[in-house]
C-alpha positions in Angstrom: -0.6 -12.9 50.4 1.3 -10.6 47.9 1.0 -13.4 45.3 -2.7 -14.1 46.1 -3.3 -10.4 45.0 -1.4 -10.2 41.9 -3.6 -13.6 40.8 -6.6 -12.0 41.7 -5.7 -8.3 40.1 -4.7 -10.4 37.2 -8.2 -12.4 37.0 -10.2 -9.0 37.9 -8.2 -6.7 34.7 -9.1 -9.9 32.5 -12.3 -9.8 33.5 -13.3 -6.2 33.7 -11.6 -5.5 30.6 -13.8 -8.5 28.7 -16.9 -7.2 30.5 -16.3 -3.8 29.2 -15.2 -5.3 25.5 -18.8 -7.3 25.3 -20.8 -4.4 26.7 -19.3 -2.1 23.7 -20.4 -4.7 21.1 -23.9 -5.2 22.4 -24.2 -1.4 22.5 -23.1 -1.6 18.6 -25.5 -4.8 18.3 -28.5 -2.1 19.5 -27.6 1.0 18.3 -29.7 2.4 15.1 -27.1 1.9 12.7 -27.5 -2.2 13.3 -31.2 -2.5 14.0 -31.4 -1.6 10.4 -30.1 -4.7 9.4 -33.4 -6.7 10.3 -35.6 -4.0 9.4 -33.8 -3.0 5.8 -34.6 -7.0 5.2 -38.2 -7.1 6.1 -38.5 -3.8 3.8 -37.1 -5.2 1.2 -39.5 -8.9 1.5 -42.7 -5.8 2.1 -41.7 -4.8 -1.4 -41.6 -8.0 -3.4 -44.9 -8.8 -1.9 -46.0 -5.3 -2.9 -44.3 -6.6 -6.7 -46.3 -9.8 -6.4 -49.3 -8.2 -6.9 -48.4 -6.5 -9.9 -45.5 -8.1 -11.6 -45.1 -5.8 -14.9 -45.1 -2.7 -13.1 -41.8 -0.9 -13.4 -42.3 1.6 -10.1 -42.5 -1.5 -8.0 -40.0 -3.2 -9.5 -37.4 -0.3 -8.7 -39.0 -0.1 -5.1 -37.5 -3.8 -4.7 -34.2 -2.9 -6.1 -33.5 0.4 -4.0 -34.4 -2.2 -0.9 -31.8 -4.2 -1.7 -29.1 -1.6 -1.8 -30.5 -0.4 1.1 -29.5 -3.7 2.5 -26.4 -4.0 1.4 -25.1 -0.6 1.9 -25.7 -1.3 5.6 -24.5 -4.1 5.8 -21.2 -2.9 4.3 -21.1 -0.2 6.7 -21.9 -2.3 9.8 -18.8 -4.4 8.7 -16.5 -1.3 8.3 -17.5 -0.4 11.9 -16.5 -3.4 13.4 -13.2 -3.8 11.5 -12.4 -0.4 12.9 -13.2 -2.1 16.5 -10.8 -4.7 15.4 -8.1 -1.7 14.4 -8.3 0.4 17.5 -7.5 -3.6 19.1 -4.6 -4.0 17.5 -3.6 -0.2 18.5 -4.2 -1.5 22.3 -2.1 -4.1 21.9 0.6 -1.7 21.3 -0.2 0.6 24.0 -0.4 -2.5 26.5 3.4 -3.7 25.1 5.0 -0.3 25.4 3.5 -0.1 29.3 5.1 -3.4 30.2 8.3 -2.3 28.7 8.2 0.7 30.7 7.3 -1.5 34.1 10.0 -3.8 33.6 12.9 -1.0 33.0 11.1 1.0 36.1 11.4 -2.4 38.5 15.1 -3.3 36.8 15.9 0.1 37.6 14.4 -0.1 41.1 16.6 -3.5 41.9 19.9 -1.9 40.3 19.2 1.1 43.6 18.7 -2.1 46.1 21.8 -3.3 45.0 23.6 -0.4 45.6 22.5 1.0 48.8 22.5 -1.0 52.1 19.4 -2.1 53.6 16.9 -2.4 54.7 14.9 -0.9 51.5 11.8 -1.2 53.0 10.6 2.3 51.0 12.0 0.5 47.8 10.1 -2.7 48.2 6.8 -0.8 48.4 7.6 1.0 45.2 8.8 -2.6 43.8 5.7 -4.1 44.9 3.4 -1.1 43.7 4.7 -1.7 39.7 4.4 -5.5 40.0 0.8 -4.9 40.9 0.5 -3.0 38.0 2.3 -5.4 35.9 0.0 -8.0 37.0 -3.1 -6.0 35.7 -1.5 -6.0 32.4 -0.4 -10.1 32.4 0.3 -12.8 34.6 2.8 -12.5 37.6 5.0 -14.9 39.1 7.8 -13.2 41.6 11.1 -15.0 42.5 13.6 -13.9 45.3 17.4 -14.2 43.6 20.5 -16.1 45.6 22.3 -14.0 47.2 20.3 -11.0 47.6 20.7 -10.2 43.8 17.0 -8.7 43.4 14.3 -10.9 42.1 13.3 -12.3 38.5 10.3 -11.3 37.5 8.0 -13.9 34.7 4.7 -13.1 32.7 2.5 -15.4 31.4 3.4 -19.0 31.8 7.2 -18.6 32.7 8.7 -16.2 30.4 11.1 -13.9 31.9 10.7 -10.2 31.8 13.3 -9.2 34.4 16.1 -10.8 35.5 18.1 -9.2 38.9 19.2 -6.0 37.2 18.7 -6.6 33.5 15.1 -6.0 31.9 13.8 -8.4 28.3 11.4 -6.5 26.4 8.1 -7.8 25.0 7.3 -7.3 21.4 4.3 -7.2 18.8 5.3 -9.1 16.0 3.5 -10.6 12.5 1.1 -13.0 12.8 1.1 -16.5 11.2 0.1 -17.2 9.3 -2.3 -14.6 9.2 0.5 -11.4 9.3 -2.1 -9.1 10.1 -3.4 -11.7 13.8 -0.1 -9.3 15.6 1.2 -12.0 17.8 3.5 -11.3 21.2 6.3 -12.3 21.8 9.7 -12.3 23.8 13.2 -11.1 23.4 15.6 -13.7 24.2 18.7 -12.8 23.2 18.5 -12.1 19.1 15.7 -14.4 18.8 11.7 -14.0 19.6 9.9 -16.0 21.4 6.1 -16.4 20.4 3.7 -16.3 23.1 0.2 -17.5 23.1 -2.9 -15.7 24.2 -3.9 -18.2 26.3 -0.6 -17.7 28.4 -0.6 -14.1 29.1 -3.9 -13.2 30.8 -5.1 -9.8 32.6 -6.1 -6.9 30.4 -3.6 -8.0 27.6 -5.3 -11.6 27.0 -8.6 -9.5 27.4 -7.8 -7.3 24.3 -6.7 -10.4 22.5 -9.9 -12.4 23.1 -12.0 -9.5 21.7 -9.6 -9.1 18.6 -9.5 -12.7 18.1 -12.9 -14.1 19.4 -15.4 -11.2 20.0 -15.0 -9.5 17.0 -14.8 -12.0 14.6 -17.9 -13.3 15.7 -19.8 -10.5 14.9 -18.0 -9.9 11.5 -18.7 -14.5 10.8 -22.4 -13.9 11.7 -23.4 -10.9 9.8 -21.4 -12.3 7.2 -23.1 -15.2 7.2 -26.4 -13.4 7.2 -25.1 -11.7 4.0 -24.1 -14.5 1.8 -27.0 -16.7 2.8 -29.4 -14.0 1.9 -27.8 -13.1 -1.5 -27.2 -16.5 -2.2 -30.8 -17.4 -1.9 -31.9 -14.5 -3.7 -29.5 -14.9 -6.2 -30.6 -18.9 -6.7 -34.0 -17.8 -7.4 -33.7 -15.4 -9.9 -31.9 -18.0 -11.7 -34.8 -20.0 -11.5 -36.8 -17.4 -13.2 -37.3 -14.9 -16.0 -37.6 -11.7 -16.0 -39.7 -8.7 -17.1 -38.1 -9.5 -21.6 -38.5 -13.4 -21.2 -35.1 -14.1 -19.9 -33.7 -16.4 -17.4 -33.3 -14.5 -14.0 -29.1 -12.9 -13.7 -27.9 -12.1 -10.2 -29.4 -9.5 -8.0 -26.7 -9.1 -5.5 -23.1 -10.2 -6.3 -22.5 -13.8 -6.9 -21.1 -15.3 -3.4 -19.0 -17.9 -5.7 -17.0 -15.2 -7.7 -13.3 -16.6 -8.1 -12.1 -13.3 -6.5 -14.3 -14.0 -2.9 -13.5 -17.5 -3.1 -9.9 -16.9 -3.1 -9.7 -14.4 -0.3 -11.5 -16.6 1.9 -8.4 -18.4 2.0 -5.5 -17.2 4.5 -1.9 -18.5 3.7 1.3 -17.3 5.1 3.2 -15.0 2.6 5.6 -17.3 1.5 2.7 -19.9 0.5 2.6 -21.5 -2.6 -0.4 -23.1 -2.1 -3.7 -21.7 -4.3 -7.1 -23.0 -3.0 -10.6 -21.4 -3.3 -13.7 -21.7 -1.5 -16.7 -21.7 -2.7 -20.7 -21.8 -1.0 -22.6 -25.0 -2.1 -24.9 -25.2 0.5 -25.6 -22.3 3.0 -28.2 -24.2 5.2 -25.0 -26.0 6.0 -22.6 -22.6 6.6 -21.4 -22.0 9.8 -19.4 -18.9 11.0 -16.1 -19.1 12.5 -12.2 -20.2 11.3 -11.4 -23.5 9.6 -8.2 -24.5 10.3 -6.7 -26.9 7.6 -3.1 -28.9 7.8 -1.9 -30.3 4.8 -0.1 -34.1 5.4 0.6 -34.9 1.9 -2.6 -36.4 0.6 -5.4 -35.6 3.4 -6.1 -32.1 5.4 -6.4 -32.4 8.8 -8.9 -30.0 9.4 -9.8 -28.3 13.1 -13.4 -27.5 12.6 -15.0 -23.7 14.2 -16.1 -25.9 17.1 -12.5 -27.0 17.8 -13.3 -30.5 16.6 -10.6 -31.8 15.0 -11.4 -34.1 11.9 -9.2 -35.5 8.4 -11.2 -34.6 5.4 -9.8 -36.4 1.7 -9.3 -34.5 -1.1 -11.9 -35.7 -3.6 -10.8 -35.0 -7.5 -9.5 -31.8 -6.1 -11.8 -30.7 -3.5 -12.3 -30.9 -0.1 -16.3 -30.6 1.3 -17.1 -29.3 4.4 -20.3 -27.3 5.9 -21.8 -26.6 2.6 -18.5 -25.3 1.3 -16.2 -26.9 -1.4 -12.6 -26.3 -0.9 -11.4 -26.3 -4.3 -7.6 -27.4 -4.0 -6.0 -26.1 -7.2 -2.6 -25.9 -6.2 -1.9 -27.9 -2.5 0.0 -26.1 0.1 3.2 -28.3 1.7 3.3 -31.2 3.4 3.1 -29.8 6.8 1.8 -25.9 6.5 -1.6 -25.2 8.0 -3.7 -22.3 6.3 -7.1 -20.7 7.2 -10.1 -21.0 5.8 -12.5 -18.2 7.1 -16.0 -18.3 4.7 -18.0 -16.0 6.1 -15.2 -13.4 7.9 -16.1 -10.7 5.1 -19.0 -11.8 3.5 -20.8 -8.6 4.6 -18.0 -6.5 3.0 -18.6 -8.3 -0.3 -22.3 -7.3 -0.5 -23.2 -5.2 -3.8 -26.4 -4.8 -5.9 -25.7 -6.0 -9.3 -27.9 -4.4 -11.8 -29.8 -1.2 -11.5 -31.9 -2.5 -14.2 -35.6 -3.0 -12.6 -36.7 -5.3 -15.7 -33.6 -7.7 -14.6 -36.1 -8.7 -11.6 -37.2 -12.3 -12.4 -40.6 -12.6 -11.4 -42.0 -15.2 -13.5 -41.1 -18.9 -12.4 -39.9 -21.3 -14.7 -39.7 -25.2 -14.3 -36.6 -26.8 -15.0 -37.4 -30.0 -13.3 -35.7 -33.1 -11.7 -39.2 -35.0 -11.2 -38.3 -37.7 -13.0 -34.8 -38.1 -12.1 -33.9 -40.1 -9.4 -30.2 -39.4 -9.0 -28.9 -36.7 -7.8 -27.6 -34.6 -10.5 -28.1 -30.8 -10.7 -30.4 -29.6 -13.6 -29.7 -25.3 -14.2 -31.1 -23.4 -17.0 -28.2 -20.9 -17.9 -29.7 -18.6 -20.8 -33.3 -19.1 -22.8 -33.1 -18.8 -26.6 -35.8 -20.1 -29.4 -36.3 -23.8 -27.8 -38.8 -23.0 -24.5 -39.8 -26.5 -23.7 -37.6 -29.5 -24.2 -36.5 -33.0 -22.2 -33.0 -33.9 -21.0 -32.9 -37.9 -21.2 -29.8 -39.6 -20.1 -29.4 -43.1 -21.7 -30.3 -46.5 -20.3 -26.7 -47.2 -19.8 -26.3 -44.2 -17.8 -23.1 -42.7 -20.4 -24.8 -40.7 -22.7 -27.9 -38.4 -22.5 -29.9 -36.4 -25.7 -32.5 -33.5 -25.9 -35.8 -33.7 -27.0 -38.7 -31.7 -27.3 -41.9 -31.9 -25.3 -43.2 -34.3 -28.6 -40.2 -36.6 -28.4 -38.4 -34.7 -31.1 -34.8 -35.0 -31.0 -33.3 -31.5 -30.8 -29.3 -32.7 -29.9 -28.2 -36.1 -30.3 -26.9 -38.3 -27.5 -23.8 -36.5 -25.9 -21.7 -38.4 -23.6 -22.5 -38.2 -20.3 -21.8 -36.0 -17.8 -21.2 -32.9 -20.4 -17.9 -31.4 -19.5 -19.8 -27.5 -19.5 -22.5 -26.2 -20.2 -25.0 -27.4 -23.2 -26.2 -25.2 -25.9 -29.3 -25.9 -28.2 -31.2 -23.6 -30.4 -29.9 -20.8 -28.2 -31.1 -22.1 -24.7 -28.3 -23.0 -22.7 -28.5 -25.4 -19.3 -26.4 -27.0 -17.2 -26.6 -31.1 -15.7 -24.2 -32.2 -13.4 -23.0 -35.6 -12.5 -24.5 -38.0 -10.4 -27.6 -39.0 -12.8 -29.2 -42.2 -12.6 -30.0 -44.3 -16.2 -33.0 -43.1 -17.8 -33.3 -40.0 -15.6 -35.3 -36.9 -17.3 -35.4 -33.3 -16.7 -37.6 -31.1 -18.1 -37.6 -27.2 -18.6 -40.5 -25.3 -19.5 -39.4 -21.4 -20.2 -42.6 -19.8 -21.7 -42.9 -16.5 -20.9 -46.6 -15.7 -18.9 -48.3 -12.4 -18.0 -48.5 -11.5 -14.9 -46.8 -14.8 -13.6 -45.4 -13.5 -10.4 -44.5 -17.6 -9.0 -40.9 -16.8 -8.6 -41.5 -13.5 -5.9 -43.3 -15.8 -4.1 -41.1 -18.0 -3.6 -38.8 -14.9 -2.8 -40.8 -14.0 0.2 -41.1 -17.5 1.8 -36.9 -16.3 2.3 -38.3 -14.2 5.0 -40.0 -17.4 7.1 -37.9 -20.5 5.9 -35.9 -21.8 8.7 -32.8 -23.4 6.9 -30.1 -22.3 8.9 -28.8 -23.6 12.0 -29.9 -27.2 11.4 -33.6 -25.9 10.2 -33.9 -24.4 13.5 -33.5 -20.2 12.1 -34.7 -18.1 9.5 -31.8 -15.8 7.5 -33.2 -13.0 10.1 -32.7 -15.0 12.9 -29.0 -14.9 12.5 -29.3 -11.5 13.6 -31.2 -11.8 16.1 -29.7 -14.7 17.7 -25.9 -12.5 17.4 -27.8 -10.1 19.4 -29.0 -12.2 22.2 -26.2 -14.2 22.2 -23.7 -10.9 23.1 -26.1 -10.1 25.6 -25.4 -13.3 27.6 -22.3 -13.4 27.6 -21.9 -9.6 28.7 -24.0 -10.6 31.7 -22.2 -13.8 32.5 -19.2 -11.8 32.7 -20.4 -9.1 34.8 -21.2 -12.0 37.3 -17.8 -13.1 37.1 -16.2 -9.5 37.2 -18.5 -9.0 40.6 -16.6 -12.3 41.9 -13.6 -11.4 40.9 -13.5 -7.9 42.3 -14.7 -9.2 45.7 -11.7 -12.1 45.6 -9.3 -9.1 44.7 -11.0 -6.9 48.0 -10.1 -10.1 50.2 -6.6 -10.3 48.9 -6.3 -6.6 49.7 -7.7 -7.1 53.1 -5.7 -10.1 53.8 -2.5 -7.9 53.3 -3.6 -5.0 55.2 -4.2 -7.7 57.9 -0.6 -8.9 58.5 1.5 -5.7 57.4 3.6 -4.1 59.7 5.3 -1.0 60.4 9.5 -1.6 60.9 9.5 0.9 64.2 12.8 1.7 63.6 12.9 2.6 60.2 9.5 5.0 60.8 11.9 6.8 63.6 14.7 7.4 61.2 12.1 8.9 58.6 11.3 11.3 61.3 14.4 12.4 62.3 15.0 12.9 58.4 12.2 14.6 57.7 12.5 16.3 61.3 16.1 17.7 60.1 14.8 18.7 56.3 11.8 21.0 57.8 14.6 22.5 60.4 16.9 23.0 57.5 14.1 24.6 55.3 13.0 27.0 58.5 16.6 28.7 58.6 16.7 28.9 54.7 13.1 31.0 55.2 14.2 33.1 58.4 18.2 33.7 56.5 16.2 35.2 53.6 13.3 37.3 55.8 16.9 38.9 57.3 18.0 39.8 54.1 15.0 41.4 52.7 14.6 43.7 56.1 18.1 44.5 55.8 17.8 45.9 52.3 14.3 47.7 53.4 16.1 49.0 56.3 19.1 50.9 53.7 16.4 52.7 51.5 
């Protein structure tokens, strides 16, 4: 019966705990602060359709860039509030570890007492079995009776040993790997540490562990992702368009694929050698969540955010996954596993790029792959004197040339692919592999008044559902988070109710069966019995001694 109440005070603190965990981030998911998310984003998609309609006015045009620091000044501080949850966590942790400690040094110190006194210690075994039932809101009991009367051994988790007859281990907090800052536990064994997962412990520790680990980084993944598809899109557009002097569009928001982001969305251990970078391609394909990659010498073997375990090539360099490219510069050894995490901070990273209204590209331009039927990418980089012109790539497929709109050759045939970006009369573009013989593309970059083509296609951001397998918009993200925090907060309080009533019946069941050692109740009395007497002629020794003295005055 004892045990069936430390499983079920174990399963009740886990539970509670998580409830209470998942009701603090929905709260955060509602409050103000984070319902500005949404609404910052439709103000800002108000303003460009405000811009629309008059693309060459400057007023406007600023309107739609103090919207978008709007944005992502709340989204940066949304982050910082969440990493903070993650920070007060971690300081839980610790709190939970030095508890523990103390419960297994109180119950070692409790069995060193039975040792030494004679029996029966029936007062001693409740005060025994009082800290185990706090120890098994913190973890996962198991209780085990000693030969020879030598006290019990007392194990957490899935077997390891926290007490031992009269001597006490100690459970630590240790460096995560290989993420150092992920604080594992672990147990003293001697001089060495034993690492303990999260998935052994249980009770309120394994709670605080599932919101540091699972809960929280949710939150951070989704918003992040809601960040770098929305600045990525934005960002894609204007440079697909020219702004207010005639130039091709530059970032609004800063670029998702700076060398600097795609490198810290890479986690190695400290003593890694391995260099890799990660970079968006594709963020209808972006999914939240930790990658976990394993290196075996020519392959990764990589553990997908589902769980789904799958072996991936590395293609000239690169591994592809979910819209990202894994760009492998220097491989990590045979062996080491590293996480890849592409959206963990991607609302951190979040920064308007230009204060320069005029920078806004309004005006579309076409720089088109009509008449190509591979699947090469076509970019305009920078417009100079040549507005209009024809990339042709050769019958044999190896070489490709640049020609006006009349045929006129403006750079002769180039092998094909170009190994950067192509420069003629000042106009600068990009074409990737993967072109077909006799593809074309063609760019038209004439500057029109008024032309306001490229803020439409802007807005349809706000209603095109290419996330999620084309089932959400960019908003949706949010809004989904949201709902999905709320479900699982109520599916746990459901579970916390069951929990709570198993832990009443195991209470019940115990009150049932105890007993009260008639014997041991009597000697109480008589102790007690003799203290009170004792006390009574301490009181009535002194009463005599104070009327004495009031009787000599």
């Amino acid at each position: 019966a004892v045990k069936e109440l430390n499983i079920a005070s174990t399963d009740y603190a886990f539970k509670r705990d998580t409830e209470e965990n998942l009701d603090m981030l929905s709260k955060l998911l509602s409050s103000v602060a984070s319902k500005k998310i949404p609404e910052n984003l439709n103000e800002w998609f108000d303003s460009v359709k405000s811009l629309a309609d008059s693309p060459n006015d400057l007023g406007a045009r600023k309107v739609v860039l103090e919207k978008a620091k709007l944005i992502s000044q709340n989204l940066n501080d949304f982050h910082e509030t969440v990493r903070l949850q993650k920070d007060i966590t971690n300081k839980g942790l610790a709190l939970g570890v030095e508890r523990i400690n103390q419960l297994a040094l109180e119950i070692r110190d409790l069995q060193r007492l039975m040792m030494r006194v004679p029996g029966p210690h029936n007062d001693l075994m409740d005060k025994h079995e009082k800290l185990v039932s706090e120890l098994s809101q913190y973890t996962k009991v198991t209780v085990t009776q000693r030969k020879h009367g030598e006290g019990f051994n007392i194990h957490i988790g899935n077997g390891h040993t926290l007490v031992s007859g009269t001597e006490a281990s100690q459970l630590r907090v240790i460096d995560g790997f290989p993420d150092t800052q992920q604080h594992r536990l672990a147990m003293v064994e001697g001089k060495a540490l034993k690492a303990i997962s999260a998935r052994d412990i249980g009770g309120k520790m394994e709670a605080i562990l599932d919101m540091r680990d699972e809960h929280i980084p949710y939150l951070m993944d989704e918003v992040g992702r809601l960040a770098l598809s929305f600045s990525h899109e934005v960002n894609t557009l204007q440079s697909q368009g020219l702004d207010l002097r005639g130039n091709v569009g530059s970032a609004l928001f800063t670029d998702v694929n700076l060398d600097v982001i795609a490198r810290s969305r890479v986690v190695t251990n400290s003593n890694s050698k391995a260099d890799m970078a990660v970079f968006i391609e594709d963020v209808s394909q972006l999914k939240g969540g930790e990658y976990s990659m394993q290196y075996n010498g020519s392959e990764f073997v990589v553990t997908l955010p589902s769980g789904q375990q799958t072996v991936l090539p590395v293609v000239k360099g690169n591994v592809y996954v979910d819209g990202l490219r894994v760009e492998v510069r220097n491989p990590p050894q045979v062996g080491e596993r590293i996480l890849v995490r592409p959206t963990r901070n991607g609302a951190a990273a979040i920064r308007l790029a230009t204060e320069d209204a005029t920078k806004i590209a309004a005006q579309s331009f076409e720089a088109s792959t009509t008449f190509a039927q591979g699947k090469a990418k076509f970019k305009i980089l920078q417009a100079g004197d040549v507005r209009e012109f024809e990339v042709i790539v050769s019958p044999t497929g190896d070489q490709f040339a640049v020609t006006d709109t009349k045929g006129n050759i403006l750079l002769q045939p180039q092998p094909y692919p170009p190994t950067g970006p192509v420069t003629v009369l000042g106009t600068t573009f990009e074409l990737t592999e993967g072109a077909l013989p006799n593809d074309k593309f063609t760019a038209n970059l004439v500057p029109s008044e008024g032309d306001n083509g490229n803020l439409r296609k802007m807005i349809n951001i706000q209603t095109a559902k290419r996330m999620n397998d084309n089932e959400s918009t960019i908003i949706d993200l949010y809004h989904n988070l949201n709902t999905d925090v709320g479900l699982k907060m109520a599916t746990m309080t459901r579970l916390t109710d069951v929990a709570r009533l198993e832990k009443e019946a195991a209470q019940s069941r115990i009150a049932s069966i105890s007993g009260v050692n008639l014997d041991e109740e009597a000697a109480n009395m008589m102790k007690f019995q003799q203290a009170y007497m004792a006390s009574s002629r301490i009181i009535q020794a002194s009463n005599d001694t104070f009327n004495t003295i009031l009787a000599l005055r």
